[in-house]
Steps between C-alpha positions, in 0.01 A plus 500: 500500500629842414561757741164691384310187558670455847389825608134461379463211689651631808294765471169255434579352813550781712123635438362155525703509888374808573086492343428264785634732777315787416163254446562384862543834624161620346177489775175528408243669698096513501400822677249746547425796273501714813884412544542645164290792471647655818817463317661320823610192266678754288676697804599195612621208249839659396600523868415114484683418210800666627504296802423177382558473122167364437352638199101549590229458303100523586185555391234711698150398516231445785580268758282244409651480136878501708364208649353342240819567290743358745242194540555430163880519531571801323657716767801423787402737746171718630472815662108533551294654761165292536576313834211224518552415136931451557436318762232255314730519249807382730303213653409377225867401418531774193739748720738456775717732760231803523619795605387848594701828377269775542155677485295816459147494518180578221304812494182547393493762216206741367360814325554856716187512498439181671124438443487168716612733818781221605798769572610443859276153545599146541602263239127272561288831556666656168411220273158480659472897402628407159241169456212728630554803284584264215785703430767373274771312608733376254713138564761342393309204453835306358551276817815713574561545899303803480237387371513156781512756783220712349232219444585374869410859641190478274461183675553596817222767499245229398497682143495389133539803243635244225170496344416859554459749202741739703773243517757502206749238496801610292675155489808710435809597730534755776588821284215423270240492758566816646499674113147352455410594840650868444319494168087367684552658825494256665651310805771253498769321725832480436846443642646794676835498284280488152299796634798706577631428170145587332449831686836581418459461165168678446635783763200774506275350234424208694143460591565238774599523873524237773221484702526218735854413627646344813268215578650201634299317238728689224823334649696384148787277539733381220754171512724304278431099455723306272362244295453127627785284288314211591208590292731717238837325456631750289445791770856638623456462864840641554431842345177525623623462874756735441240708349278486856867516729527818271217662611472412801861629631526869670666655252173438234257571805663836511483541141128453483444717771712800320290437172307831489278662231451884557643420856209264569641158641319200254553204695631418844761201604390215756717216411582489815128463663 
């Protein structure tokens, strides 16, 4: 073989060495679209590459479709935030080490001109104000977390709106909901961190404003589950736990908690709770 042919197929077999390194260092995550809209995923994943080399990857959807996906052993790793279903999801042998990383909680959006009267009530007695008045209330309706903790509150106050000309179910993601609530005036609940990021993108214009805040029933809390290798062989336990030891460490805690928009805190680190 001549020297040009030598070097070729040194240089062949270098990238076939090095193709399945970088495939082993590349995670993929299922995760909420609320991750994502706040932009935390973004503030955060090249301080995470840095420190661990692992190139990641993830799709955001609802919870429910996160689950579903990593069900069908298409993801490594979660981070969700729909407690009941994670942990139906984790004893049913799909998930394993589930861990908690942080939280903020759901508001309860509206028009400024709130015509159901809910400002300064209760989570139960504002969607009984909203049922009664038959004001609209948009949802989610894309079994996202959101949506999970919002049909359990309907639940909870012995209500059913699903079948209720005033009740619009978007079926689409977080930011979405809010436009088409902006654009009805009508109520909605959301995720604290997507309504920051909504308000502070319509600034002025923005026909919404919380109304109901700071129930206990609005606690939201977010963790990371990596994918049962049992049930998905292929799943790179490895990555994913270094994944969950990466969030979970003080360092990251503090990071989440310095992730501000317009000086407003999104989420809040309890790893350690």
């Amino acid at each position: 073989m001549n020297i040009l042919g030598k070097s070729f197929s040194a240089a062949l077999f270098a990238v076939f060495c090095v193709l399945p390194a970088q495939a082993a260092d590349t995670l993929m995550m299922a995760t909420t679209t609320s991750t994502q809209d706040s932009g935390l995923l973004e503030f955060l994943n090249p301080v995470f590459k840095k420190e661990t080399g692992i190139d990641l990857k993830w799709v955001a959807v609802g919870t429910g479709k996160a689950l579903e996906i990593a069900k069908n052993c298409d993801a490594d790793v979660l981070l969700v935030h729909a407690p009941e279903a994670e942990i139906e999801f984790v004893n049913a042998g799909h998930g394993i080490d589930r861990r908690q990383i942080m939280y903020n909680d759901f508001v309860i959006v509206g028009p400024r001109t709130d015509p159901a009267k809910v400002a300064g009530k209760t989570t139960a007695e504002a969607l009984k104000a909203i049922y009664d008045a038959k004001a609209g209330f948009v949802s989610r309706g894309d079994q996202s977390g959101t949506h999970k903790a919002e049909t359990a509150l309907w639940k909870a106050s012995s209500l059913s709106p699903d079948k209720e000309p005033f009740y619009i179910s978007a079926g689409q993601g977080m930011m979405a909901t809010l436009n088409i609530a902006a654009e009805k005036g009508a109520y909605a609940m959301t995720d604290r961190g997507t309504w920051i990021k909504f308000a502070n993108k319509q600034g002025d214009a923005n026909p919404l404003e919380i109304v109901v805040q700071g129930d206990k029933a609005l606690f939201n809390q977010y963790s990371v589950i990596t994918v049962n290798p049992a049930q998905c062989p292929d799943t790179k336990k490895d990555l994913a736990l270094k994944f969950e030891d990466w969030w979970v460490k003080p360092e990251t805690q503090e990071l989440i908690a310095d992730y501000k928009l317009e000086g407003k805190q999104l989420f809040f680190p309890n790893a350690d709770k």
